[in-house]
C-alpha positions as CSV (number, residue, x, y, z in Angstrom):
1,X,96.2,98.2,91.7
2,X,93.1,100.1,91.3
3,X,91.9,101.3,94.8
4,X,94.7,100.0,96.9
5,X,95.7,103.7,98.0
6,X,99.6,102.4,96.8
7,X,101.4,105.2,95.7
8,X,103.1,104.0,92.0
9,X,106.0,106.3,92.5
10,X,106.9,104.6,96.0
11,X,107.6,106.8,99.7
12,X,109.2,110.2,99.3
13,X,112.3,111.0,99.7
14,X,113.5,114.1,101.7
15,X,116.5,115.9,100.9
16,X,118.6,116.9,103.7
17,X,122.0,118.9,103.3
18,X,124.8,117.1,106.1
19,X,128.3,118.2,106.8
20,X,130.2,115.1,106.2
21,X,133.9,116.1,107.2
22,X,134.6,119.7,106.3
23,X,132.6,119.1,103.1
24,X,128.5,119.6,103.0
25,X,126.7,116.9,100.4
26,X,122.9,116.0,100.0
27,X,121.4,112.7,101.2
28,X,118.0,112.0,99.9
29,X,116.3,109.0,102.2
30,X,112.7,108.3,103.2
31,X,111.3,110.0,106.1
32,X,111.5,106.6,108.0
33,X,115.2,106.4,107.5
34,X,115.7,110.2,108.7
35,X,113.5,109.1,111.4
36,X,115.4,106.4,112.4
37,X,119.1,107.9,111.8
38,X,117.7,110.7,114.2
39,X,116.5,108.3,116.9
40,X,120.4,106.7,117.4
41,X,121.3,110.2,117.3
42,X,119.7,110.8,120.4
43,X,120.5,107.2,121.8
44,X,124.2,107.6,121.3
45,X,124.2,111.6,122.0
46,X,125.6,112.4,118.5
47,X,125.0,114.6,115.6
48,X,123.7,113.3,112.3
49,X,127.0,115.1,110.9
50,X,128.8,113.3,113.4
51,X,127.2,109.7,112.2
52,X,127.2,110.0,109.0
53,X,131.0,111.5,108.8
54,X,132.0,108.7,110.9
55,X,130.0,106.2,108.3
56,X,131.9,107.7,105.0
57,X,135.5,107.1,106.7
58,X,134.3,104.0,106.2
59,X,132.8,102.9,103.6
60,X,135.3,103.0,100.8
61,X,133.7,103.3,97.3
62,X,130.4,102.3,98.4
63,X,127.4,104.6,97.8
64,X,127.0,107.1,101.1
65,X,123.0,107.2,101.5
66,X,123.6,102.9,100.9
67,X,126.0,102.7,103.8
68,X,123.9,104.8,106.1
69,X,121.0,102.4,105.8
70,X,123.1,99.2,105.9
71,X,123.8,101.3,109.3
72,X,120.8,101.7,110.9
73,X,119.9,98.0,109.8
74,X,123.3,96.9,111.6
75,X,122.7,98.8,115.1
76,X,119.1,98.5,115.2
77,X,119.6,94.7,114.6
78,X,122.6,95.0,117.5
79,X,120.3,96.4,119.9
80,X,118.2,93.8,119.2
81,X,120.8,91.7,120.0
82,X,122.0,92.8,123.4
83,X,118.4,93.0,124.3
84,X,118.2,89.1,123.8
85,X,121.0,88.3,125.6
86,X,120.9,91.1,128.8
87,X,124.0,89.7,130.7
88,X,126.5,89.8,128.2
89,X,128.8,92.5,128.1
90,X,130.1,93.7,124.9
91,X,130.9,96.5,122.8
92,X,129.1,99.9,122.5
93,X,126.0,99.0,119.7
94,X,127.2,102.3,117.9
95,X,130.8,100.9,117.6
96,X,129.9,97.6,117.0
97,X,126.6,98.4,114.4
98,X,130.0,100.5,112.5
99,X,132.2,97.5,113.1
100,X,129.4,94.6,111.3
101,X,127.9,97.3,109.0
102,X,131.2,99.1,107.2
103,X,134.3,97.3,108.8
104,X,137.5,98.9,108.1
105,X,139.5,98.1,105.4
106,X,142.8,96.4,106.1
């Protein structure tokens, strides 16, 4: 649309090298994903290498920059969650954000 300001080629992506395991790979995510990977990085004092080593155990053939954002959706949504409901006791939203997001395979 003509004067809308909307960019035709969509957000940028930003390229970030991560140590997943002993190996190092490339993720490219929006800054609002980095953002937001970053922010439970802090919340759950971990490492993005950490997370997103912890998230490709996981996910089996799926894509690795797909799982990461099925992630965050998961523990953000899981916060949201125990928010709701302040008197239950459950599991960690980390463990659990892994456990709905990428559950192990058995």
């Amino acid at each position: 649309m003509a004067g809308s300001g909307a960019n035709k080629e969509g957000p940028s992506l930003i390229c970030r090298n991560v140590r997943v395991g002993k190996r190092r790979t490339s993720l490219r995510m929006e800054p609002y994903i980095w953002d937001s990977l970053r922010e439970i990085c802090e919340r759950e004092d971990l490492t993005i290498n950490e997370i997103c080593t912890q998230i490709d155990q996981r996910r089996g053939q799926a894509n690795l920059t797909a799982s990461i954002r099925v992630f965050i959706v998961s523990y953000f949504r899981n916060a949201m969650e125990l928010l709701a409901s302040p008197g239950e006791s459950g599991p960690a939203v980390f463990r659990k954000a892994l456990d709905d997001a990428i559950p192990l395979e058995e």
